[in-house]
C-alpha positions in Angstrom: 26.7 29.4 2.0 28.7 26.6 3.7 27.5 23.0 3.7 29.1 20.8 6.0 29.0 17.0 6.2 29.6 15.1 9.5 27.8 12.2 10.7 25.9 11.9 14.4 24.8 8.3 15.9 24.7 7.1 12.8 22.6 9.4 10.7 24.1 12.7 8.1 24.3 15.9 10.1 24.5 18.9 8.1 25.9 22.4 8.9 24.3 25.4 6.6 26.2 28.6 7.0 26.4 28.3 10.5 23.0 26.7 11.6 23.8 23.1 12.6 20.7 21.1 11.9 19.7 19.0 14.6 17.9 15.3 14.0 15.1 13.7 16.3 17.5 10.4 16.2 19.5 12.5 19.0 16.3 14.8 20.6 13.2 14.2 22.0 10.6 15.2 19.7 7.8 13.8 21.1 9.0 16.2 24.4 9.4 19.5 22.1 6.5 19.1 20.0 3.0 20.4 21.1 1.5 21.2 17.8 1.2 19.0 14.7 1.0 20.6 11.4 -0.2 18.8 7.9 0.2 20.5 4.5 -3.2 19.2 3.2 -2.8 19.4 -0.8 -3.4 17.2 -3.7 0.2 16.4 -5.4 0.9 18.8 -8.6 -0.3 21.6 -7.0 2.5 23.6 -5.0 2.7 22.1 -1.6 7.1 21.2 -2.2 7.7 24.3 -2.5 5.4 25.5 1.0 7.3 22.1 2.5 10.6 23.6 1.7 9.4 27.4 3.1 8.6 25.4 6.0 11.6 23.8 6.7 13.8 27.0 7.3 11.4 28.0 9.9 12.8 28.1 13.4 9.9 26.4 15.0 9.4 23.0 12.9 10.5 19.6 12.7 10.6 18.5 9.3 10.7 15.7 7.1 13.1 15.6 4.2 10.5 13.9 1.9 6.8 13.3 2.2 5.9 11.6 5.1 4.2 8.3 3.5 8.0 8.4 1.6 9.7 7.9 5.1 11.2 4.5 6.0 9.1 3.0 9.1 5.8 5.0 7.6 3.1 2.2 8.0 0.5 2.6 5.8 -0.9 2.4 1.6 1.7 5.4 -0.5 1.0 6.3 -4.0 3.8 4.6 -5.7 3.9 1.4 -4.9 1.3 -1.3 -5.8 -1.9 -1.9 -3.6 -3.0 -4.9 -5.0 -0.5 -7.6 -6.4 -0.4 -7.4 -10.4 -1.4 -3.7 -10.4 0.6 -0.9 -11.1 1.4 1.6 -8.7 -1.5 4.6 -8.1 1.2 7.1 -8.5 -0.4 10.5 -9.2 -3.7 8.9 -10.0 -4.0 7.4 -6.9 -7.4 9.4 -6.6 -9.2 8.5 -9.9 -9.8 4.6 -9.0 -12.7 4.1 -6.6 -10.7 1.0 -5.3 -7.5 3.2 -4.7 -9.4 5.4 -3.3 -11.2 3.3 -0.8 -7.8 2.0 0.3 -6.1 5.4 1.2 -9.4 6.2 2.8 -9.3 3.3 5.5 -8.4 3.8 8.8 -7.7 0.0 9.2 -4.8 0.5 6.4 -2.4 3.1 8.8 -0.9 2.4 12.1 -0.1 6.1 13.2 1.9 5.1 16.3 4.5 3.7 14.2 4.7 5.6 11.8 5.1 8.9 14.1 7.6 7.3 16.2 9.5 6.8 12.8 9.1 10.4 11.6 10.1 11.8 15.1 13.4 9.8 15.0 14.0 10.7 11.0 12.8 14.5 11.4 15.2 17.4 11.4 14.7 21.2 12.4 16.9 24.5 13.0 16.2 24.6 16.7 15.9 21.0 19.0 13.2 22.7 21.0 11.1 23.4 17.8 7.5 22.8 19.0 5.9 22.1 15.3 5.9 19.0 13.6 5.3 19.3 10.2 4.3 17.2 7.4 3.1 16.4 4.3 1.5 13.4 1.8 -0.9 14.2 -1.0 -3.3 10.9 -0.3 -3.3 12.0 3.3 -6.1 14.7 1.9 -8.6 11.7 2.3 -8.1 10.6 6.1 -7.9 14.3 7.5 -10.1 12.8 10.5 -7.5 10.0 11.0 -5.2 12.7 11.9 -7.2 14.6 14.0 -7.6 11.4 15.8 -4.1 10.2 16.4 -2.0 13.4 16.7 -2.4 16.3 19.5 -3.4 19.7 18.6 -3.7 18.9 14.7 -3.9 21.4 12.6 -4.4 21.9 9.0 -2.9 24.1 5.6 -5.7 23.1 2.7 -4.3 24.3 -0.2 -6.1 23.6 -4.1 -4.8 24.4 -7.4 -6.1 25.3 -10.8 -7.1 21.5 -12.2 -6.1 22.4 -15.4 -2.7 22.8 -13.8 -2.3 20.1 -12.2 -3.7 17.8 -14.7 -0.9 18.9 -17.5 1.8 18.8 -14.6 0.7 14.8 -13.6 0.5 14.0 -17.6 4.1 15.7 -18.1 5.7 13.5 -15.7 4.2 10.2 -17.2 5.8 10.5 -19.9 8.9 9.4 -17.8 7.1 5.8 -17.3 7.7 2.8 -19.3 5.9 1.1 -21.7 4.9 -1.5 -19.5 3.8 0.8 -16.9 1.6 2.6 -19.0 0.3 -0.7 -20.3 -1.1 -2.1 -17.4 -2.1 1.4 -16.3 -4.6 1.0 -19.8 -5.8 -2.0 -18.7 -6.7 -1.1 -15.3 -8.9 1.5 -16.9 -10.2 0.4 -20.2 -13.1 2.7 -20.1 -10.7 5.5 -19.7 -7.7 7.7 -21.4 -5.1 9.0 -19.3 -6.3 12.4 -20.1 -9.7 11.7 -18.0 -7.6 9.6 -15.4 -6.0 13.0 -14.4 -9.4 15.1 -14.7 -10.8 12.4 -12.7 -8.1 12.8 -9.8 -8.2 16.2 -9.8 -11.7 17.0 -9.6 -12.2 14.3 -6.8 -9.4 15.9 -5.0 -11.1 19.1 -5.4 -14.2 17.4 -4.0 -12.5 15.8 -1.1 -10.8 19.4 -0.3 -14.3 20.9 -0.2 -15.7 18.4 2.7 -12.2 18.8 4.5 -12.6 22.5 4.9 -16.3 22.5 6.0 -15.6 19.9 8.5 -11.9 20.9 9.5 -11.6 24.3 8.7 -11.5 25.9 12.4 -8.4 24.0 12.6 -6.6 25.1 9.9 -6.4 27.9 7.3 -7.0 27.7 3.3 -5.7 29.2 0.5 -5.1 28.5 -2.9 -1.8 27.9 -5.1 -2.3 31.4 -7.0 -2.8 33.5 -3.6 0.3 31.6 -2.3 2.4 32.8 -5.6 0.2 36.1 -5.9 0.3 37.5 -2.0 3.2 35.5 -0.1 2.9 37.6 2.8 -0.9 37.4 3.1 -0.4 33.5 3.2 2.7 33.5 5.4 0.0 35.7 7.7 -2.8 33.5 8.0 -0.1 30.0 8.7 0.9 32.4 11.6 -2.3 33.4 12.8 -2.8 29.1 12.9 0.1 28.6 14.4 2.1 31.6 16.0 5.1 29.9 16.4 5.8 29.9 12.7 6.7 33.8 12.9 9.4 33.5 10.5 8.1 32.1 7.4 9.3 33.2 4.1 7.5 32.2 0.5 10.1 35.0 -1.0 13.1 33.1 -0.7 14.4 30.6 -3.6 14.2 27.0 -2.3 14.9 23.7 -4.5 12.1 22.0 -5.5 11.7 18.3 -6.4 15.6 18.3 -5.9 16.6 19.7 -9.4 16.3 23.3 -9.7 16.2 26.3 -7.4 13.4 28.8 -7.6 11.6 31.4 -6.0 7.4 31.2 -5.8 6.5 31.7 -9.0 2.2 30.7 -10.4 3.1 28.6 -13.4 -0.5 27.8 -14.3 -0.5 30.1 -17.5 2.7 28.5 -18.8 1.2 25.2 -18.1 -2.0 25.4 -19.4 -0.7 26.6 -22.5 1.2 23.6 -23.4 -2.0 21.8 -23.5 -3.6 21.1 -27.0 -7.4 22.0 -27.5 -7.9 18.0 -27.6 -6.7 17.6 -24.1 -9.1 20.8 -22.8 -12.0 19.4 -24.5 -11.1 16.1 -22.5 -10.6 17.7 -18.9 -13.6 19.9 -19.6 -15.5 16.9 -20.3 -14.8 15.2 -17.0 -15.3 18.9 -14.8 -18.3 19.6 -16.5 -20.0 16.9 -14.1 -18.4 18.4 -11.3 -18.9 22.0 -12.2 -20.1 22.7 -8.7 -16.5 21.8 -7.5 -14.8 23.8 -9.5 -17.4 26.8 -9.2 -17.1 26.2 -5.4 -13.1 27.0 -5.3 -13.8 29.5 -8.4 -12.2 27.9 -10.8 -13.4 28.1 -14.8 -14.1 25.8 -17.5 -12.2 25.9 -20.6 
């Protein structure tokens, strides 16, 4: 594969084998695009590597990070603070009623902005690609937001084994300081980090649920362990949504988060055993009040 690096009005324009990649800094998105497409998903659960899939598609505009990570994106993102003196959400942002209310308010987002800023920062294989696509774990909360500001919305809801996701956000705290983690304590004296994740992932769970009875005829669902198990079946129904997308591949290896490349592969059994029976017993105790969300999306206790 040859990467080549030359640079057009101003922004990095990159040639892969022999598919220049063409920037909405130099097209007219908001012409080309007719259908706009959001990976609904909480984070820790799979939607990168759909994103990257995605993104060698013929038909989509792309972004090359979530779309609350884009400069110009108007609007409350998980990692940086919402309140002065607090620490940022980060992959919690679900667990604190106050967070959540705050990623839930329409008041907080100005959607023309921040679209005109993804058009002009968004990339695809082909200029007149007709999808935009995008995704932002908190979005999951102001699905109706979305239906309301962009034309012809439509939806991938995607949900993962909690157990999963909760060792998955724990493993990647242990990269935070030990001032970080302080003040994350004393936000939530009542509660260990262990039920701050259980907490976030069942109410993401819970928020899924409503966003598929209310939204589903405009999108398609599926969970992280079909996507790994039946690729094809998947890559089916996002065509059957949206028939432009009539060349997507979850077989291929893509990077993910940047540091590795891989093909789809359903780590929840590797996962879950790295955590210790005191760690089960305290995700169990927090999805034991929400066993109806978990039964709901079939997932067990442990």
């Amino acid at each position: 594969m040859r990467t080549m690096q030359s640079h057009l009005a101003g922004r990095s324009f990159a040639v892969i084998g022999d598919n220049a990649l063409h920037y909405g800094a130099t097209c007219d998105v908001a012409q080309a695009v007719t259908t706009h497409l959001f990976g609904i998903c909480p984070n820790n659960s799979g939607s990168t590597f759909l994103q990257k899939a995605l993104a060698t598609c013929r038909a989509t505009w792309n972004l090359p990070v979530e779309g609350q990570r884009m400069t110009g994106f108007v609007g409350p993102v998980n990692f940086q603070p919402l309140d002065p003196g607090d620490p940022p959400p980060g992959l919690f942002w679900a667990a604190g009623r106050r967070w959540l209310e705050r990623f839930a308010d329409p008041a907080a987002y100005n959607w023309r902005r921040s679209r005109v800023a993804w058009y002009f920062q968004a990339y695809a294989r082909d200029p007149a690609a007709s999808v935009f696509y995008t995704k932002s774990p908190p979005h999951l909360v102001i699905v109706d937001e979305l239906v309301r500001h962009f034309r012809n919305a439509k939806f991938l809801f995607m949900v993962r084994n909690p157990y999963a996701v909760c060792e998955g956000i724990l493993r990647c705290y242990r990269r935070y300081r030990p001032h970080e983690l302080a003040a994350l304590a004393a936000l939530f004296p009542e509660r260990t980090l262990d039920e701050l994740a259980a907490t976030h992932a069942v109410t993401c769970l819970a928020w899924q649920r409503r966003n598929v009875e209310k939204h589903g005829h405009r999108g398609t669902f599926f969970t992280y362990e079909t996507m790994c198990a039946e690729p094809e079946r998947v890559a089916y129904a996002v065509r059957t949504l949206v028939p432009e997308i009539d060349d997507l591949n979850l077989r291929q290896q893509l990077p993910v988060k940047g540091r590795y490349c891989e093909t789809l592969n359903d780590m929840n059994a590797r996962q879950i055993a790295r955590l210790d029976a005191r760690r089960i017993v305290a995700f169990s105790h927090v999805f034991r009040r929400h066993r109806d969300v978990l039964d709901h999306f079939g997932y067990d206790l442990l």
